[in-house]
C-alpha positions in Angstrom: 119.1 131.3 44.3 116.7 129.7 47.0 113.0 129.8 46.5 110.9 130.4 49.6 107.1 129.3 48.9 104.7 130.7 51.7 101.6 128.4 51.4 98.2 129.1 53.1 94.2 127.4 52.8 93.4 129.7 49.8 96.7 131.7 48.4 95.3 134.8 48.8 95.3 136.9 52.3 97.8 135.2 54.8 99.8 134.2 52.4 100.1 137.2 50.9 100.9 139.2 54.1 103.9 136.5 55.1 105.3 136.8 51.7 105.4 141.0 52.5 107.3 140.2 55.9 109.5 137.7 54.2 110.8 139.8 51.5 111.0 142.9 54.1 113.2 140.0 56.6 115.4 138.4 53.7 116.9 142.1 53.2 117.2 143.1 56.9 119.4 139.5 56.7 121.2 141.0 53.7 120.0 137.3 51.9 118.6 137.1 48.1 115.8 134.6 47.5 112.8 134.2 45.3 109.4 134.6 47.0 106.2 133.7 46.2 103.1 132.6 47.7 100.3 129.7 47.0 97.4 127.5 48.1 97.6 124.2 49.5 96.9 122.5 45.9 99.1 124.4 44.2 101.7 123.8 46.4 102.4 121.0 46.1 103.2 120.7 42.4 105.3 123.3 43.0 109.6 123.6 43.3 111.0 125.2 46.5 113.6 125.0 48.5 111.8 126.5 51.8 108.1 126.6 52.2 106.4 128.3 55.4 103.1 127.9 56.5 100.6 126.9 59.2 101.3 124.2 61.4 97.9 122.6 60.0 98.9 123.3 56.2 102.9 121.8 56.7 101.2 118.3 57.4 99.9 118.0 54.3 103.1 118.9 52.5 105.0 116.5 54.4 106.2 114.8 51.2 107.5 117.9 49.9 110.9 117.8 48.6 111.5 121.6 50.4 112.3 121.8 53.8 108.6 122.7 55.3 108.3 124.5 58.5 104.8 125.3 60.5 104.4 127.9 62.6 101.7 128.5 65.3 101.8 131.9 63.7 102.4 132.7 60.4 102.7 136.4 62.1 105.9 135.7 63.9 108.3 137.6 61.9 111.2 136.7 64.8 110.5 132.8 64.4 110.5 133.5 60.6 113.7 135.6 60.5 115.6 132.2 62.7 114.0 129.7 60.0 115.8 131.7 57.0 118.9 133.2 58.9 119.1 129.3 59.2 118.3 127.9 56.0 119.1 130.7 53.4 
């Protein structure tokens, strides 16, 4: 099973929120994935296969061994629901 990390600044609010939409969006796409969310730091000790986040955070996580994607907004459930129709 894939594991989809939504990173933000802090791990708490954003984060949070995407991770809701995510879950909502991976059964609307009739997918199964792990989900979880993080802050930057912890992010990038962690495994994934798909992390989302911020254009901003994504740079940082550049050397990732996921497949990172930043959006322009983290609110975008369409964009969201491409990346993983894609990737899942």
């Amino acid at each position: 099973m894939k594991k989809v990390l939504i990173v933000c600044g802090n791990g708490l609010g954003s984060s949070f929120i995407v991770e809701m939409n995510v879950k909502k969006i991976i059964k609307e796409l009739n997918k199964e994935a792990e989900v979880s969310h993080t802050d930057l730091t912890s992010a990038k000790s962690e495994t994934a296969d798909i992390i989302l986040s911020a254009r901003d955070i994504a740079e940082h996580l550049s050397n990732h061994s996921a497949q990172v994607f930043g959006l322009s907004n983290l609110l975008d459930n369409n964009k969201i629901k491409e990346i993983l129709s894609e990737n899942l």
